[in-house]
C-alpha positions, 0 to 999 in steps of 0.5 A, a space after each residue: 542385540 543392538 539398539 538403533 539409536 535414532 533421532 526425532 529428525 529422521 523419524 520426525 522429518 516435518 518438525 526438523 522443518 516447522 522448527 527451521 521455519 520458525 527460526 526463520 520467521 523470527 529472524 527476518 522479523 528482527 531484520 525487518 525491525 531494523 531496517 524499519 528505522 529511519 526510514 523515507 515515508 511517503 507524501 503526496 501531492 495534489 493527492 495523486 504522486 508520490 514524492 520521497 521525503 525524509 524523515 529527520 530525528 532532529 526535527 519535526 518537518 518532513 522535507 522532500 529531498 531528491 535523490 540521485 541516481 548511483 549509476 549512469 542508469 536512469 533511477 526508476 520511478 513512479 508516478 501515479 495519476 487518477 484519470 477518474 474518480 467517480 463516488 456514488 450515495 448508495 444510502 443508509 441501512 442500520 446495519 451497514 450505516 450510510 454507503 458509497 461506491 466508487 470505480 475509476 481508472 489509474 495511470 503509471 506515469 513512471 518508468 518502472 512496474 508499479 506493484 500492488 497499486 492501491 487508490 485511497 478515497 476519503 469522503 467530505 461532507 458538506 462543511 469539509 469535515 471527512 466522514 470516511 475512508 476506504 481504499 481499494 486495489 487496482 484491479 490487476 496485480 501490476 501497471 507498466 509504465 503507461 499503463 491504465 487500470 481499473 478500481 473499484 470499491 465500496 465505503 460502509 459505515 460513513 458518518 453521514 452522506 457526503 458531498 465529496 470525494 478526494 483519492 490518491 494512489 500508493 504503490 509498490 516498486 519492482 526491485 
């Protein structure tokens, strides 16, 4: 009589396939590690575009810089704007702290998808001092070049009540 020889793989196909996804994970993570040094990190101005800037090892300014298109192509921006921003005092509750809501409307400027756009809300006291952050997302997954959308979202644990609130919006490009 003989014996068949058979492998885990075939008797145990999902762990091939766990295994291979492993390795992968662990791979794109070492790539990602590496492509995350020296990287452009973002800026903001009159908090609500974003501007390229570099980051240079042999000094501690960050400097804007252009950069240029490598075709005749148009290079593919974007440039967000805050049409509204609206915050509200919700109070103060001991488990929640003081509270605030915000809703408002963001633009797309820019000629290209804007993916993932989030609105960042820092709230100031009266003397300046900040007092809380919060951000929200947009409330559709993309804005097209021109195009207008909604957010909405709510603070807790603020310091204290504020008297005012400043945004600005970050967003992911379409490749």
């Amino acid at each position: 009589m003989v014996k068949e020889n058979k492998s885990w793989f075939k008797e145990y196909p999902i762990l091939s396939v766990i295994g291979g996804l492993g390795a992968l994970a662990i791979i794109l993570l070492f790539i990602s590690s590496l492509v995350g040094k020296n990287q452009t990190q973002p800026a903001y101005d009159n908090n609500t575009s974003y501007i390229p800037t570099e980051v240079r090892q042999d000094s501690n300014l960050i400097t804007p810089t252009k950069t240029q298109p490598d075709t005749v192509e148009e290079q593919k921006t974007i440039s967000l704007e805050i049409l509204q921003l609206d915050c509200t005092y919700d109070g103060y509750s001991e488990i929640l702290k003081h509270q605030a809501s915000f809703i408002g409307r963001v633009k797309n400027n820019g000629n290209t998808l804007a993916k993932f756009v989030q609105v960042h809300v820092d709230f100031f006291d009266k003397g300046g001092k900040l007092v809380g952050t919060e951000f929200a997302y947009a409330s559709g997954t993309d804005i097209p070049p021109d195009g207008i959308d909604s957010f909405k979202g709510h603070a807790i644990e603020l310091l204290s009540n504020f008297e005012k609130c400043v945004g600005h919006v970050i967003a992911s490009p379409i490749s």
